[in-house]
C-alpha positions in Angstrom: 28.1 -39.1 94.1 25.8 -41.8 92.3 26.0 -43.2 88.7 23.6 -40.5 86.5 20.1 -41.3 85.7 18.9 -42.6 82.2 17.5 -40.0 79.9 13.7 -39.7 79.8 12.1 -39.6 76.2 12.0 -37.1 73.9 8.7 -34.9 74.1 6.4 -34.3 71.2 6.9 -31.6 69.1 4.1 -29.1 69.4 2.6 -27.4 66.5 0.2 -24.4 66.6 -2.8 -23.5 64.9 -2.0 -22.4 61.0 -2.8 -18.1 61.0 -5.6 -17.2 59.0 -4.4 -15.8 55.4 -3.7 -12.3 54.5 -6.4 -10.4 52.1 -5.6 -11.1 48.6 -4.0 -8.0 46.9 -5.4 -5.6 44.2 -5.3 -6.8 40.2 -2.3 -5.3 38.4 -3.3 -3.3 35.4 -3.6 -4.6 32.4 -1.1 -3.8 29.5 -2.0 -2.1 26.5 0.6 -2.0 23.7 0.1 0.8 20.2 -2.7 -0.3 17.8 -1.3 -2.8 14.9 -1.6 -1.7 11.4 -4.5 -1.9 8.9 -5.0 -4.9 7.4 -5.8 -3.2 3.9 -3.4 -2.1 1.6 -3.4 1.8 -0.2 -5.3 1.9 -3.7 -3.3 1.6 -6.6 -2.7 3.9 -9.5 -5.2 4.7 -11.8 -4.6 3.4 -15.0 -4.0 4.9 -18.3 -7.1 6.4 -20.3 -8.0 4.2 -23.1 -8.2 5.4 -26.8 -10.9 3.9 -28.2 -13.7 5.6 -29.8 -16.9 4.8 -31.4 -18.5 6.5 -34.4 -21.9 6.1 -36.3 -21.9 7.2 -39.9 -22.0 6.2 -43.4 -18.5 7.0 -44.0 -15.3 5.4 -41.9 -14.0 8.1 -39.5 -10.8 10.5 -40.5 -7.5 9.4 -38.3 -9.1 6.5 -36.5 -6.4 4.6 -33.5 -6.3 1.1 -32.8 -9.2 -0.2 -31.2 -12.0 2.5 -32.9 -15.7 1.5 -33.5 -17.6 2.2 -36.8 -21.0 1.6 -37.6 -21.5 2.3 -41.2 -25.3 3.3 -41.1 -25.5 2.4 -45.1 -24.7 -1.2 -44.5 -25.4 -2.2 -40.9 -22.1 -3.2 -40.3 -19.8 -2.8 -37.1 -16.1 -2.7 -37.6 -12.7 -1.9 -35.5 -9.8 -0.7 -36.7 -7.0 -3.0 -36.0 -3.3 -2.7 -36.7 -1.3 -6.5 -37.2 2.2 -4.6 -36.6 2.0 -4.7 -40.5 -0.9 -2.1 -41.5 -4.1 -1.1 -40.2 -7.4 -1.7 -41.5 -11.1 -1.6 -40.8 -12.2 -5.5 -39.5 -15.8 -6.3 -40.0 -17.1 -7.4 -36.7 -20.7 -8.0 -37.1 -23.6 -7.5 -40.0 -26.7 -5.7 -39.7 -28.7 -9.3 -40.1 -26.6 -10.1 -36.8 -24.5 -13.0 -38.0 -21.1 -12.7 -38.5 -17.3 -13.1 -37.7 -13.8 -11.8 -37.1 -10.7 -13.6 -37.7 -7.5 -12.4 -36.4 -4.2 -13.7 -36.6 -1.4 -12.8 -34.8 -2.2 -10.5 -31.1 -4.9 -7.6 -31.3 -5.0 -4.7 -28.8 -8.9 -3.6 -28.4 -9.3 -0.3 -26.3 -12.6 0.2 -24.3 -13.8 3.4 -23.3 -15.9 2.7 -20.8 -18.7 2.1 -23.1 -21.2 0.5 -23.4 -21.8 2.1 -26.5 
């Protein structure tokens, strides 16, 4: 037998055409989680009823509490009835000429109603 051949080259490698792609596929649904809380708080308590009071007359009112209103109709004059922690008295706030002051010292608790009076 004779001496074998030399090999011939290698071939090219063949490739075929790329498929066309498959249809794209349905959107998932979408997720939808509880509803968050309110972003407002509750309402508070009410608060306490104030005590104040207001009286016209020409005479100071009977039993008044911390934080009343007088105005004495004889002289014009408005007053509150303060207590310092020592005593209580009648405080002139105003005249009927509309000038006047108060001077306090030491802390003063003044109760409004819900006026105005």
């Amino acid at each position: 037998m004779g001496p074998q051949g030399l090999l011939g080259p290698t071939g090219a490698t063949g490739f075929g055409a790329t498929g066309a792609g498959g249809p794209v596929g349905p959107t998932g649904p979408w997720g939808v989680g509880p509803t968050g809380p309110t972003g407002a708080g509750s309402t508070g308590a009410t608060g306490p009823k104030g005590s104040g009071s207001y009286t016209e007359s020409a005479t100071p009112p009977v039993s008044p509490v911390s934080g009343a209103l007088w105005y004495d109709l004889s002289t014009g004059v408005l007053a509150i009835y303060v207590n310092d922690g020592t005593s209580s008295q009648w405080v002139q706030v105003g005249t009927g000429s509309g000038g006047g002051s108060i001077v306090v010292s030491g802390p003063i608790t003044v109760l409004y109603p819900g006026g105005p009076f």
